[in-house]
mmCIF file of the N, C-alpha and C atoms, coordinates in Angstrom:
data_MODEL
# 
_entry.id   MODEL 
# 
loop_
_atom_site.group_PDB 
_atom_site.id 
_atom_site.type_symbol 
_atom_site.label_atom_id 
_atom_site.label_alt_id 
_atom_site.label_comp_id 
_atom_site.label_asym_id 
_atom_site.label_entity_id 
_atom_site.label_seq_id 
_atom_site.pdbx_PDB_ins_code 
_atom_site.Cartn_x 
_atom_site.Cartn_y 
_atom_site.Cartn_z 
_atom_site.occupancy 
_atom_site.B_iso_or_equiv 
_atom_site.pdbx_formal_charge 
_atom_site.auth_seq_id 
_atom_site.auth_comp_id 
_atom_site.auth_asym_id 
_atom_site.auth_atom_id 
_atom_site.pdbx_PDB_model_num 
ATOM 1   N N  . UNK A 1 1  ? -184.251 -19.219 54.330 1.00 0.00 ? 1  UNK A N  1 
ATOM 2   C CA . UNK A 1 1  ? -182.997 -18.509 54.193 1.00 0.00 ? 1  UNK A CA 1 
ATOM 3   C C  . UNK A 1 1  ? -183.018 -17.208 54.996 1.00 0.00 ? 1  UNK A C  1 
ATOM 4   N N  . UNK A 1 2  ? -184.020 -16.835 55.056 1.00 0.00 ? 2  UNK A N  1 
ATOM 5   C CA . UNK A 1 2  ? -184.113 -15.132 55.690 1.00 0.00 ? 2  UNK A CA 1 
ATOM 6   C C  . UNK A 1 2  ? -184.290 -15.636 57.712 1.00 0.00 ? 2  UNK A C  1 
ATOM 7   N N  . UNK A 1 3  ? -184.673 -16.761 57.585 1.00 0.00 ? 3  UNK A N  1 
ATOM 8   C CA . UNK A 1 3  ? -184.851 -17.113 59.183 1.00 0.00 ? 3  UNK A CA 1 
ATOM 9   C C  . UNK A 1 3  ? -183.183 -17.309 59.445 1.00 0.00 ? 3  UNK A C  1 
ATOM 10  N N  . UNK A 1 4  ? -182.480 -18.036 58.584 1.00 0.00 ? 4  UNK A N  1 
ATOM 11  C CA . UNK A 1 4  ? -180.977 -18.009 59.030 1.00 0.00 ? 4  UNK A CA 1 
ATOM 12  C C  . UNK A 1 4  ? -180.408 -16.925 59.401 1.00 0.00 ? 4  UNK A C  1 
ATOM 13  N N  . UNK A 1 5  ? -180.601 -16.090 58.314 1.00 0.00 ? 5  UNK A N  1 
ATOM 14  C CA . UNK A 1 5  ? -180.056 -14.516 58.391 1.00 0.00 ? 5  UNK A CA 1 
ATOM 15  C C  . UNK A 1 5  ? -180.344 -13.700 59.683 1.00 0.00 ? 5  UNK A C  1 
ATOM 16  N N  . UNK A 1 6  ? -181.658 -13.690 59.844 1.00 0.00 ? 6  UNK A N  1 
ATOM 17  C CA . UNK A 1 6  ? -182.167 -13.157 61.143 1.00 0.00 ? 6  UNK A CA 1 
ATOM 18  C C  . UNK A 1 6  ? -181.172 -14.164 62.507 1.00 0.00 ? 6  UNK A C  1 
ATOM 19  N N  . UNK A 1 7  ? -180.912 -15.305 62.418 1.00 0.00 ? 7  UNK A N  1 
ATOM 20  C CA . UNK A 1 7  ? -180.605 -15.795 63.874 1.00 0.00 ? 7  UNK A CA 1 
ATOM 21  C C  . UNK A 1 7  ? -179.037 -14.988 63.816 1.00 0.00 ? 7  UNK A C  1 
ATOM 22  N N  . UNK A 1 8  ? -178.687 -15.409 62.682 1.00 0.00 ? 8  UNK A N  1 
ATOM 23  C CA . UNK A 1 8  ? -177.183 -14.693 62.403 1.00 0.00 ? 8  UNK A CA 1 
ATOM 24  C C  . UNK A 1 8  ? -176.932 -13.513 63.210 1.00 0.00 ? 8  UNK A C  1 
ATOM 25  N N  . UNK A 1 9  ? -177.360 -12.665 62.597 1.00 0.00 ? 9  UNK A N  1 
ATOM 26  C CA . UNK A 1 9  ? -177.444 -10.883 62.670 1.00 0.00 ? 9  UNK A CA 1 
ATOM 27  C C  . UNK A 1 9  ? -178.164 -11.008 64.507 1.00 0.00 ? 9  UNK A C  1 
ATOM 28  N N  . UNK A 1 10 ? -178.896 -11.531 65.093 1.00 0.00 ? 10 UNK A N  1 
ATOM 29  C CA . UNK A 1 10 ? -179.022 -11.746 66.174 1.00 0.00 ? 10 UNK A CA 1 
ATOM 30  C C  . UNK A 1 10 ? -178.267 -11.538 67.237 1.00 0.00 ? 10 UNK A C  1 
ATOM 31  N N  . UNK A 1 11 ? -177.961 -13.186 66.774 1.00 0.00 ? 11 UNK A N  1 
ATOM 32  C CA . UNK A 1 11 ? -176.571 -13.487 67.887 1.00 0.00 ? 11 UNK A CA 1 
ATOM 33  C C  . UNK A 1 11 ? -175.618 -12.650 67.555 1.00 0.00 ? 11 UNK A C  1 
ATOM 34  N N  . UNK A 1 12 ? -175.130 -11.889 66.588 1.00 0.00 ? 12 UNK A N  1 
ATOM 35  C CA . UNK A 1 12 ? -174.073 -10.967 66.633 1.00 0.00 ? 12 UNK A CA 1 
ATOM 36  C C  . UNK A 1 12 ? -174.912 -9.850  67.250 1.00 0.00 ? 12 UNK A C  1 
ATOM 37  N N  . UNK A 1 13 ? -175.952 -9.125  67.268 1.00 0.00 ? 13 UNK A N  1 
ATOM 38  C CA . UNK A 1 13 ? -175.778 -7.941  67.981 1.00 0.00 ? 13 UNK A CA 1 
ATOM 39  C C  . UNK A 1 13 ? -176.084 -8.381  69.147 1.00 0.00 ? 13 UNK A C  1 
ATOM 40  N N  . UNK A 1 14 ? -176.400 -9.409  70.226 1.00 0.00 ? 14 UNK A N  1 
ATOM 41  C CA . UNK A 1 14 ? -176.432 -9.962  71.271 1.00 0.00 ? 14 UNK A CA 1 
ATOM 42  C C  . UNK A 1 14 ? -175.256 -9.911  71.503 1.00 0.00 ? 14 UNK A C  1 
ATOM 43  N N  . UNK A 1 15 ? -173.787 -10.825 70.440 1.00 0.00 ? 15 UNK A N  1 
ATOM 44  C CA . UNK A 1 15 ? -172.784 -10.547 71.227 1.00 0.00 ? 15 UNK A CA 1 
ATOM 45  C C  . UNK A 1 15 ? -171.965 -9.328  71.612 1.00 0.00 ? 15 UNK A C  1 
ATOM 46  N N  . UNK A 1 16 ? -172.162 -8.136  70.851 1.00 0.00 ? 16 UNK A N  1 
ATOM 47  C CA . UNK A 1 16 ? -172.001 -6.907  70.699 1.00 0.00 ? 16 UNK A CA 1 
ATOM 48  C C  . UNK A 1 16 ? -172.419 -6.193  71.820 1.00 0.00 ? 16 UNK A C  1 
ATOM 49  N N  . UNK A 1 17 ? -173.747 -6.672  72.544 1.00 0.00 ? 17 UNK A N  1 
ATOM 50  C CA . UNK A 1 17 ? -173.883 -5.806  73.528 1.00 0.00 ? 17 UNK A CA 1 
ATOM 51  C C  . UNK A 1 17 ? -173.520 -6.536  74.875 1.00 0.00 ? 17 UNK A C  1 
ATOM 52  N N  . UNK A 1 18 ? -173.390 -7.514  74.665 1.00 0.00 ? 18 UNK A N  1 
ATOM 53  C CA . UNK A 1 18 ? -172.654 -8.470  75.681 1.00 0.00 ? 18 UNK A CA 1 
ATOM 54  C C  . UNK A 1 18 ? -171.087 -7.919  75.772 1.00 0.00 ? 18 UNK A C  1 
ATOM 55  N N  . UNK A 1 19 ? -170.465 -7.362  75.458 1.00 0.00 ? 19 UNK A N  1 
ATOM 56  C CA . UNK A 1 19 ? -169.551 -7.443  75.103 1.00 0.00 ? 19 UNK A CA 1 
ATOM 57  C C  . UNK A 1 19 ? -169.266 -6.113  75.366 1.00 0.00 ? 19 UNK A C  1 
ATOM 58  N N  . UNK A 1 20 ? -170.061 -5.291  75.430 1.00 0.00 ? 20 UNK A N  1 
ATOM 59  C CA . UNK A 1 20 ? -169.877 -3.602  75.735 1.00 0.00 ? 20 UNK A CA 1 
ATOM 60  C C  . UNK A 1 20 ? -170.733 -3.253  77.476 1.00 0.00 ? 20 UNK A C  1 
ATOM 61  N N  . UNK A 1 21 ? -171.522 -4.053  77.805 1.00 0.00 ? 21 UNK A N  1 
ATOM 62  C CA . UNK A 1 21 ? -171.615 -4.272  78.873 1.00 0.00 ? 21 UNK A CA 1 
ATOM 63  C C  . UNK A 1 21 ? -170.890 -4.640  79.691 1.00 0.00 ? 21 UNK A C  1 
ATOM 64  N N  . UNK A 1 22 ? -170.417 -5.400  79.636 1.00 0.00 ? 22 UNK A N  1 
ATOM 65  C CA . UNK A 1 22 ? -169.508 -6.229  80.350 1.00 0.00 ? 22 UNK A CA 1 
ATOM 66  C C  . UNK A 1 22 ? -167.993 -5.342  80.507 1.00 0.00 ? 22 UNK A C  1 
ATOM 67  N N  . UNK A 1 23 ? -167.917 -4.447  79.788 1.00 0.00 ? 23 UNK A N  1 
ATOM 68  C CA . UNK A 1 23 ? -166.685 -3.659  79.542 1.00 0.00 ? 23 UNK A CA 1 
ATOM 69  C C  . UNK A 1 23 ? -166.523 -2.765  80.638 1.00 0.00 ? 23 UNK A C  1 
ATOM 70  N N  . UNK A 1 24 ? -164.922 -2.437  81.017 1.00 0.00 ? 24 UNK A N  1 
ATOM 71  C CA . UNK A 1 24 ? -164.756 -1.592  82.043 1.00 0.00 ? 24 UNK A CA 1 
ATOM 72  C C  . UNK A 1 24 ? -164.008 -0.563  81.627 1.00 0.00 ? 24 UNK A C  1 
ATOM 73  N N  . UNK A 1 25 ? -164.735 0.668   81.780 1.00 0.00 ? 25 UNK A N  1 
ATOM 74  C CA . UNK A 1 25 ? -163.921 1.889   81.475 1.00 0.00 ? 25 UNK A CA 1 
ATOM 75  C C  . UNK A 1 25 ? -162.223 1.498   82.529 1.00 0.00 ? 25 UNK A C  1 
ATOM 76  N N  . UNK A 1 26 ? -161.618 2.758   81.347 1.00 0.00 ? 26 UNK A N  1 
ATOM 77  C CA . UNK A 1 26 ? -160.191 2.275   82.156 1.00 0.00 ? 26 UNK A CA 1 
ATOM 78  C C  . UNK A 1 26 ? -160.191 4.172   82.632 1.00 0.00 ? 26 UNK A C  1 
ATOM 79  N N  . UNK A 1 27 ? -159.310 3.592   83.824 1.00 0.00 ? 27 UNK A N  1 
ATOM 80  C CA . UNK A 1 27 ? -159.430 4.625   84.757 1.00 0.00 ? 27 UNK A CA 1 
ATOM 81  C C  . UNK A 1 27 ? -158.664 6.046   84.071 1.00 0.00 ? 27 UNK A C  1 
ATOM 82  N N  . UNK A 1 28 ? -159.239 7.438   84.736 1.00 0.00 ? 28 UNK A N  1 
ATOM 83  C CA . UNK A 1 28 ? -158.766 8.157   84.380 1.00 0.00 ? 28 UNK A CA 1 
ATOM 84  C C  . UNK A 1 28 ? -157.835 8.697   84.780 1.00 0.00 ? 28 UNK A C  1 
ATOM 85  N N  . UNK A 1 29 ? -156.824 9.284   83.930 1.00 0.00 ? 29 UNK A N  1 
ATOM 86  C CA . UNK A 1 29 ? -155.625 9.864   84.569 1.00 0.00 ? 29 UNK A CA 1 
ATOM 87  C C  . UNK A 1 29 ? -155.579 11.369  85.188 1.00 0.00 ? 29 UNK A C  1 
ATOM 88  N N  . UNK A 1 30 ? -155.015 11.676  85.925 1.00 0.00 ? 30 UNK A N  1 
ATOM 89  C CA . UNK A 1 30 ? -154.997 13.282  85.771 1.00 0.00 ? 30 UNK A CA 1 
ATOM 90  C C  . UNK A 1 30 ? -153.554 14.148  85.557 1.00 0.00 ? 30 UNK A C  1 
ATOM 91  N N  . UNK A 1 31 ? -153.712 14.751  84.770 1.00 0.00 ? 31 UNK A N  1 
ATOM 92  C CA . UNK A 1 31 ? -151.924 15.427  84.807 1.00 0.00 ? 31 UNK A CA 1 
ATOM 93  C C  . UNK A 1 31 ? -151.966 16.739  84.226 1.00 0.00 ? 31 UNK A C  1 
ATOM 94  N N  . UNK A 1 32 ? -151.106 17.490  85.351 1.00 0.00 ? 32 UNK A N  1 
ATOM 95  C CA . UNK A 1 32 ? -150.703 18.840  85.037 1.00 0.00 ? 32 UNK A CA 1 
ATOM 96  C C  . UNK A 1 32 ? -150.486 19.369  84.239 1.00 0.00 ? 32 UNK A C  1 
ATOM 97  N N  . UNK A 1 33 ? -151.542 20.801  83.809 1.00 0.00 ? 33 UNK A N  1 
ATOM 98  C CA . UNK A 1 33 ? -151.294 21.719  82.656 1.00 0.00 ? 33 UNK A CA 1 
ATOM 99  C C  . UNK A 1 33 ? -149.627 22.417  82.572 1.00 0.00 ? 33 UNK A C  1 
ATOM 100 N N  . UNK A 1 34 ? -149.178 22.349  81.278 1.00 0.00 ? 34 UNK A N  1 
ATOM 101 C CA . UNK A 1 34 ? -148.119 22.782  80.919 1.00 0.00 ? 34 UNK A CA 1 
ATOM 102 C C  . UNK A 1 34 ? -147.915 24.314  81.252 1.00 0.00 ? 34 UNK A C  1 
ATOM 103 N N  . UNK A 1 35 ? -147.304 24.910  81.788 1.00 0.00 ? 35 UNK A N  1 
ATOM 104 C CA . UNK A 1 35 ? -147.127 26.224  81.916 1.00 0.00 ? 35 UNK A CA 1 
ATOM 105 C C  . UNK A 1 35 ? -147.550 26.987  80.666 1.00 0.00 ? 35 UNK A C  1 
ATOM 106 N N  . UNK A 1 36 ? -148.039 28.236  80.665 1.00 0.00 ? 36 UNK A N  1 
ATOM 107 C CA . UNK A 1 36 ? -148.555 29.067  79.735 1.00 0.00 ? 36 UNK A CA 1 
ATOM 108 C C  . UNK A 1 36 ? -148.712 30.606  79.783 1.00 0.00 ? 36 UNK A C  1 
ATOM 109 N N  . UNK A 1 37 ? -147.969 30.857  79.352 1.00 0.00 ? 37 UNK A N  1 
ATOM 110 C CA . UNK A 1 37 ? -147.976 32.048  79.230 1.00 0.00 ? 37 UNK A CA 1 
ATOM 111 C C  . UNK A 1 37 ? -148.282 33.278  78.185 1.00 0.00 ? 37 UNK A C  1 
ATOM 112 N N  . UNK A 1 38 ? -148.814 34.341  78.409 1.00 0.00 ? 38 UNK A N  1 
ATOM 113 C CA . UNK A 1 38 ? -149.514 35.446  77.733 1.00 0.00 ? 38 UNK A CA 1 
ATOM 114 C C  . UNK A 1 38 ? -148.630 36.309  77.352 1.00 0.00 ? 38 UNK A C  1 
ATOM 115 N N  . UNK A 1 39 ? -148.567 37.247  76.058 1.00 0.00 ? 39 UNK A N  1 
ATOM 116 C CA . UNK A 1 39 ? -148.261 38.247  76.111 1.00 0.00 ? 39 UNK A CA 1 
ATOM 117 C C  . UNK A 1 39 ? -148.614 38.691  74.601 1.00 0.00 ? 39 UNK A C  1 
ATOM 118 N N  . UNK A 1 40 ? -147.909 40.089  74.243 1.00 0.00 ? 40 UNK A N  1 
ATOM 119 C CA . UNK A 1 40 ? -147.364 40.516  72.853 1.00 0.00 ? 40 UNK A CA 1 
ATOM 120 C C  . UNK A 1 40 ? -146.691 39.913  71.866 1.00 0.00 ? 40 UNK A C  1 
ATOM 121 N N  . UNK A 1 41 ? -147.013 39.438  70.657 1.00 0.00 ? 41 UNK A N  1 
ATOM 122 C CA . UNK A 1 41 ? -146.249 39.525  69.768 1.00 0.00 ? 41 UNK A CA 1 
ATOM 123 C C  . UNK A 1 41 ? -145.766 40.211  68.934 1.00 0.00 ? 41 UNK A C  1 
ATOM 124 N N  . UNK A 1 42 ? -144.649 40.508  68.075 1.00 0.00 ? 42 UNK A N  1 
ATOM 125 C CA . UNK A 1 42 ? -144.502 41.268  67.296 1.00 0.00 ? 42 UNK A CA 1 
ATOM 126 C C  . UNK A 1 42 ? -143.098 41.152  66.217 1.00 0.00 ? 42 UNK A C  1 
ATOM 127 N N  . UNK A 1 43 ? -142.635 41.874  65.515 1.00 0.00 ? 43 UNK A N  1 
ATOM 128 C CA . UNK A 1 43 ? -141.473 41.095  64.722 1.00 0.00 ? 43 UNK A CA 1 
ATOM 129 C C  . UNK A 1 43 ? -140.987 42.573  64.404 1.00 0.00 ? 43 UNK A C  1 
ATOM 130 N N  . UNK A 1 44 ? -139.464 42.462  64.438 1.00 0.00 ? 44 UNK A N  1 
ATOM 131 C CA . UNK A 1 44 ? -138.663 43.222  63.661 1.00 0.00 ? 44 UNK A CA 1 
ATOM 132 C C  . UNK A 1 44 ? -137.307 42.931  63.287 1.00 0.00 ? 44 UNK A C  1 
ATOM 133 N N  . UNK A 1 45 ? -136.650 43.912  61.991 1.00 0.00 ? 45 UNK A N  1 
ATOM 134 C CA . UNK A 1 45 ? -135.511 43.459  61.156 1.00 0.00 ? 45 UNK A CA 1 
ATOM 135 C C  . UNK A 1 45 ? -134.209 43.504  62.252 1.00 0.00 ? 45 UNK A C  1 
ATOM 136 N N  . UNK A 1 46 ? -133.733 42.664  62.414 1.00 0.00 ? 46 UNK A N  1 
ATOM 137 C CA . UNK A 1 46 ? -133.069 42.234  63.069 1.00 0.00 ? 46 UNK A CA 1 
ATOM 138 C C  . UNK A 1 46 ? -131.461 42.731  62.805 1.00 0.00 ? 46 UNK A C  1 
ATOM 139 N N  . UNK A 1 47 ? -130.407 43.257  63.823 1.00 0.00 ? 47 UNK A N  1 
ATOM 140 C CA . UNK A 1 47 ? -129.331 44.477  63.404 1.00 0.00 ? 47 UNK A CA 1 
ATOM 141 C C  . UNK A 1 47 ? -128.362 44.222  64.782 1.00 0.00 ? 47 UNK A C  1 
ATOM 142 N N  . UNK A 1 48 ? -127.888 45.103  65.039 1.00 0.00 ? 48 UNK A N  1 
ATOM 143 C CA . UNK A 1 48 ? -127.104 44.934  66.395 1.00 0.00 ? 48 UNK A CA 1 
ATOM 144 C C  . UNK A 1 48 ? -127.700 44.962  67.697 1.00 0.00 ? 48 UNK A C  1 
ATOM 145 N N  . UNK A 1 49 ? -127.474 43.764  68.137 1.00 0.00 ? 49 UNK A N  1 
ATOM 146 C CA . UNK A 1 49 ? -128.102 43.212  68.999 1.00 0.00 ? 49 UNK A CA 1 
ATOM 147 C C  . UNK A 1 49 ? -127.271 43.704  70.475 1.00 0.00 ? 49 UNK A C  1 
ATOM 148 N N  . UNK A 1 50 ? -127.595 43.689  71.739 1.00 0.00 ? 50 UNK A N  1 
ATOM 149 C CA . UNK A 1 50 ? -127.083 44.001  73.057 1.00 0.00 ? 50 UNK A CA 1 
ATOM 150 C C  . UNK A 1 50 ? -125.584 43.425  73.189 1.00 0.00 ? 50 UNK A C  1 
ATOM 151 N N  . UNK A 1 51 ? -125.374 42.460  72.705 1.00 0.00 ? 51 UNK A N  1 
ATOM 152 C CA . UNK A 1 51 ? -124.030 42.071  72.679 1.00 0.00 ? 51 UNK A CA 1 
ATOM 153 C C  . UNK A 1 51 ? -123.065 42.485  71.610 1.00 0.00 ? 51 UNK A C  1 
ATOM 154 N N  . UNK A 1 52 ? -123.601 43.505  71.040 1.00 0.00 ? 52 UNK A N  1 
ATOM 155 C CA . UNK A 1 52 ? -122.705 44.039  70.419 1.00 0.00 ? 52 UNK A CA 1 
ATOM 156 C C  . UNK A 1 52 ? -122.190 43.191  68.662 1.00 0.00 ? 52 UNK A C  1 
ATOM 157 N N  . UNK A 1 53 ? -123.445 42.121  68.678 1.00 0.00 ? 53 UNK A N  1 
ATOM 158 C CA . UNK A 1 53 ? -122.837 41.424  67.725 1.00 0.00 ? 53 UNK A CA 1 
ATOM 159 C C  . UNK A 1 53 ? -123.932 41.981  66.511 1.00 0.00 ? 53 UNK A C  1 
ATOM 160 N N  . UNK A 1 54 ? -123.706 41.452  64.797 1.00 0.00 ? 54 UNK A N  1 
ATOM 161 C CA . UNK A 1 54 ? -125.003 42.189  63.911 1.00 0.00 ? 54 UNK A CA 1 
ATOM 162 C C  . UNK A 1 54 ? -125.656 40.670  64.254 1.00 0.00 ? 54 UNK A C  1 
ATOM 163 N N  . UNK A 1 55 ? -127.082 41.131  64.198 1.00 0.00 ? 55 UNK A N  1 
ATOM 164 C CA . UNK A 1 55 ? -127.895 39.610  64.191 1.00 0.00 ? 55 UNK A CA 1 
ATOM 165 C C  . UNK A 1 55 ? -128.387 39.565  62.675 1.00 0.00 ? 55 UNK A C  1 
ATOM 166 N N  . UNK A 1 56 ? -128.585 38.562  62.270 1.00 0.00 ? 56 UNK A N  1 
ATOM 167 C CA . UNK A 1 56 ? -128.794 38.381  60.436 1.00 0.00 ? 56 UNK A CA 1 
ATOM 168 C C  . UNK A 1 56 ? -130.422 37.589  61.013 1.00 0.00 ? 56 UNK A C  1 
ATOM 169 N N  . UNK A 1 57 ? -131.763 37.331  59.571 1.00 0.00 ? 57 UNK A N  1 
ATOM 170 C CA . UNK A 1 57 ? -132.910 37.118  59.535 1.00 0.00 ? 57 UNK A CA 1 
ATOM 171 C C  . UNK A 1 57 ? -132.125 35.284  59.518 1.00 0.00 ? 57 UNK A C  1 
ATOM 172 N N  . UNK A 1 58 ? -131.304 34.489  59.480 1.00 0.00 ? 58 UNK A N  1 
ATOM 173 C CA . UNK A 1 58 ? -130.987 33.142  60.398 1.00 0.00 ? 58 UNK A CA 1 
ATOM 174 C C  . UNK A 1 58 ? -131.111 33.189  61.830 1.00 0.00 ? 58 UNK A C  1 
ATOM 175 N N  . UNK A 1 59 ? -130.646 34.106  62.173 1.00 0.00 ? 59 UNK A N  1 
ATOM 176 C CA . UNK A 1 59 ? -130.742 33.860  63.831 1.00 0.00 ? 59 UNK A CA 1 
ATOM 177 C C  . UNK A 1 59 ? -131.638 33.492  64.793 1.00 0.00 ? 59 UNK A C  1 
ATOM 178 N N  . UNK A 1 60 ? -132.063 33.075  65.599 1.00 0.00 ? 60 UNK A N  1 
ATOM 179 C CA . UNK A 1 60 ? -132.814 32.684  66.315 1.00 0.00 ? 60 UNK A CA 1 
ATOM 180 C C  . UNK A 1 60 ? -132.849 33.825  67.604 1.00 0.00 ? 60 UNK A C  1 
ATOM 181 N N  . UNK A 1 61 ? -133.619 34.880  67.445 1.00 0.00 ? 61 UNK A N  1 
ATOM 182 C CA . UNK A 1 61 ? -133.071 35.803  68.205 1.00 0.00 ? 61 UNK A CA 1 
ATOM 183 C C  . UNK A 1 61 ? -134.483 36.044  68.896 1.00 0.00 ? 61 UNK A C  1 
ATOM 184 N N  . UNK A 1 62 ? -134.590 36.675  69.990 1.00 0.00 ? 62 UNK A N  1 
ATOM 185 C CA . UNK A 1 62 ? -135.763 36.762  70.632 1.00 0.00 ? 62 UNK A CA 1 
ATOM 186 C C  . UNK A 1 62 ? -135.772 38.708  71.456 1.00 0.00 ? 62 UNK A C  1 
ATOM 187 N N  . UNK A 1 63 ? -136.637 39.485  71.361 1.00 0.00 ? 63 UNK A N  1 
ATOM 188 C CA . UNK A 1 63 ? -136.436 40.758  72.082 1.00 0.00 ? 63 UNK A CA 1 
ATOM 189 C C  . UNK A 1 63 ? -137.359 40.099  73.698 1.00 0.00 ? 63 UNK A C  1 
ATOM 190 N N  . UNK A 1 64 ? -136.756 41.297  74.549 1.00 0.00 ? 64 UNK A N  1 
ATOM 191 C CA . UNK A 1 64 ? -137.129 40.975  76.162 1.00 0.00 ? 64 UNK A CA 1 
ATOM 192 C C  . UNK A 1 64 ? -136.901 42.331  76.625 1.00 0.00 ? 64 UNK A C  1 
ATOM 193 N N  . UNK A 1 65 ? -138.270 42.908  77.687 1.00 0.00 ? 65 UNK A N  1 
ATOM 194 C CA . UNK A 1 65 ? -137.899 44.188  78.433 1.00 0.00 ? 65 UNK A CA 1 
ATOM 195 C C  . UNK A 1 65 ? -136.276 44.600  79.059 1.00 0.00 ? 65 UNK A C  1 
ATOM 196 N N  . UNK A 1 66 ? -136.480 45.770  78.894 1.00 0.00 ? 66 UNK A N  1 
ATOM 197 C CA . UNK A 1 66 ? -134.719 46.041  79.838 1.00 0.00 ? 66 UNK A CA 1 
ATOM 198 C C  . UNK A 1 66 ? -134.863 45.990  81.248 1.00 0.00 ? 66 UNK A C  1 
ATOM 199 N N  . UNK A 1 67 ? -136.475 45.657  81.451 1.00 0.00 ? 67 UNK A N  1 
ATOM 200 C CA . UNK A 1 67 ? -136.683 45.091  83.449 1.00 0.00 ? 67 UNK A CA 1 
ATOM 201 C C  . UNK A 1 67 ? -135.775 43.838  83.558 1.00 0.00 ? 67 UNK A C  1 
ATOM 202 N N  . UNK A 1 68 ? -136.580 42.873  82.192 1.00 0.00 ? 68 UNK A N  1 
ATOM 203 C CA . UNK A 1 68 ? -135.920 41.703  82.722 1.00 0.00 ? 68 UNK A CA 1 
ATOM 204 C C  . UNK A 1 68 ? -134.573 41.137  81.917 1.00 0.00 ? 68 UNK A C  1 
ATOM 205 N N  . UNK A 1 69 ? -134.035 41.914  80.970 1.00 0.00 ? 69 UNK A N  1 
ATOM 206 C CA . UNK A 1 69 ? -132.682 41.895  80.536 1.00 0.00 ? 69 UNK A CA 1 
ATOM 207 C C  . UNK A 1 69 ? -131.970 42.093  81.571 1.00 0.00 ? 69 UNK A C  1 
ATOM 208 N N  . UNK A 1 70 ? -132.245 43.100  82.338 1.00 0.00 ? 70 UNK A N  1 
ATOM 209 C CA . UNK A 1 70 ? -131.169 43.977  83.609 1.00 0.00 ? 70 UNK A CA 1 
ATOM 210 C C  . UNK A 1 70 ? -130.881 43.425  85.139 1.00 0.00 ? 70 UNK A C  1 
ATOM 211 N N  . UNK A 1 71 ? -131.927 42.046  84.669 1.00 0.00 ? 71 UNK A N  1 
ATOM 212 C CA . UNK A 1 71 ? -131.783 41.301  85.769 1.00 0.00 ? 71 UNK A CA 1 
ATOM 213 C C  . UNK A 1 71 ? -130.803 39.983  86.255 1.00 0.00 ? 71 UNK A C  1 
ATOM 214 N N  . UNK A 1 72 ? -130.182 39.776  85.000 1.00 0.00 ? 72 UNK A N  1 
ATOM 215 C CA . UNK A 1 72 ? -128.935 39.340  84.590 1.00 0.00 ? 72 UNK A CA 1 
ATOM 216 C C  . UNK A 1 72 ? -127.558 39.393  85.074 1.00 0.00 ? 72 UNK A C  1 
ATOM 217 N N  . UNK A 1 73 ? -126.726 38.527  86.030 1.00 0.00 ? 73 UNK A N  1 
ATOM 218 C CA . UNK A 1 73 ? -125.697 38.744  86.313 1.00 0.00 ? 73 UNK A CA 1 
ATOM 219 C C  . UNK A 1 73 ? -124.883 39.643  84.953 1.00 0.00 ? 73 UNK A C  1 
ATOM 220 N N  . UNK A 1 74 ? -124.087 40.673  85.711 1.00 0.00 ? 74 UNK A N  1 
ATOM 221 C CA . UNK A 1 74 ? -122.985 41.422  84.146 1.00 0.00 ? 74 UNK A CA 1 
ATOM 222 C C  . UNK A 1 74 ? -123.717 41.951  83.476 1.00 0.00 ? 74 UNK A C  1 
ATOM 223 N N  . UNK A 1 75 ? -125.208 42.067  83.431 1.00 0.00 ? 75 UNK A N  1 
ATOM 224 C CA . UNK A 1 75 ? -125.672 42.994  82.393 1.00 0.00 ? 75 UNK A CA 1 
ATOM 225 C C  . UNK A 1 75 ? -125.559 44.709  82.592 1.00 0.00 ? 75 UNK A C  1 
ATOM 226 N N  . UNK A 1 76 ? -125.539 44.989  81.138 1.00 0.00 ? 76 UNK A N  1 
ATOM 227 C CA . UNK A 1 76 ? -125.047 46.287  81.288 1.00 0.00 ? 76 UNK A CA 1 
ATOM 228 C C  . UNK A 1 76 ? -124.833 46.498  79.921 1.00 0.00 ? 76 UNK A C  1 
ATOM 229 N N  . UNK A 1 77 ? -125.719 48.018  80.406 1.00 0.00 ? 77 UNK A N  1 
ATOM 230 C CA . UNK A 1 77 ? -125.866 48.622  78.868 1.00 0.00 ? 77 UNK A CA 1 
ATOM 231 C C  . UNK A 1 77 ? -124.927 48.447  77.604 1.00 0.00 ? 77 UNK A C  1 
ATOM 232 N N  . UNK A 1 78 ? -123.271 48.906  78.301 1.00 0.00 ? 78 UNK A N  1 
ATOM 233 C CA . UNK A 1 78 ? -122.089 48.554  77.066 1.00 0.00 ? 78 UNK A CA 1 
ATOM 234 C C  . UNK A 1 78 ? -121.844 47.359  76.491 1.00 0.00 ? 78 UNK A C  1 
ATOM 235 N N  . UNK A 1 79 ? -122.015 47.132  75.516 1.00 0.00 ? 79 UNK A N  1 
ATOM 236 C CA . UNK A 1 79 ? -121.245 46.255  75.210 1.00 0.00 ? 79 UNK A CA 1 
ATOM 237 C C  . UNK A 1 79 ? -119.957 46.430  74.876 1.00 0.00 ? 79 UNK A C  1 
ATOM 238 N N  . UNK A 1 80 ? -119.195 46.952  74.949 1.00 0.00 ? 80 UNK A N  1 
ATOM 239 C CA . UNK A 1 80 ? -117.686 46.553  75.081 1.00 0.00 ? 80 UNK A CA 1 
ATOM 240 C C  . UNK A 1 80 ? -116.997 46.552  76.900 1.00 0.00 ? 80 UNK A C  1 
ATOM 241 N N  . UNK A 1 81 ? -118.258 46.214  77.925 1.00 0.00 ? 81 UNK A N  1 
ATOM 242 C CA . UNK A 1 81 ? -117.598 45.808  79.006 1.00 0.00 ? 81 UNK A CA 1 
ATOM 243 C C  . UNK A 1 81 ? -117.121 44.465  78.604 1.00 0.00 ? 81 UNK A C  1 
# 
């Protein structure tokens, strides 16, 4: 009974390495890192915003330098232009 067992367990790890030998890596891909960018974080209570409107803690609101706010067609300090 134990000689069966042994041919058993055999031929399976024979076919096991038959079987991983024989195997072909699949080729690798290559693809471009997603843009990424660095900076500051930080958070504050959220009130009248550049457009003149109140922003409430729903909003989806984001702060940005006045370099690159001002770079904006029409931007400008007033809001009631």
């Amino acid at each position: 009974m134990f000689a069966k067992f042994t041919q058993i367990t055999a031929a399976a790890v024979a076919a096991v390495l038959a079987m991983s030998m024989t195997a072909e890596a699949a080729p690798a891909t290559s693809q471009a890192l997603a843009r990424r960018n660095i900076g500051d974080a930080t958070f504050f209570n959220p009130g009248l915003g550049a457009c003149g409107i109140f922003n409430t803690d729903a909003d989806m609101i984001t702060a940005v330098s006045s370099s690159f706010f001002d770079t904006f067609p029409g931007a400008t300090p007033n809001p009631n232009l």
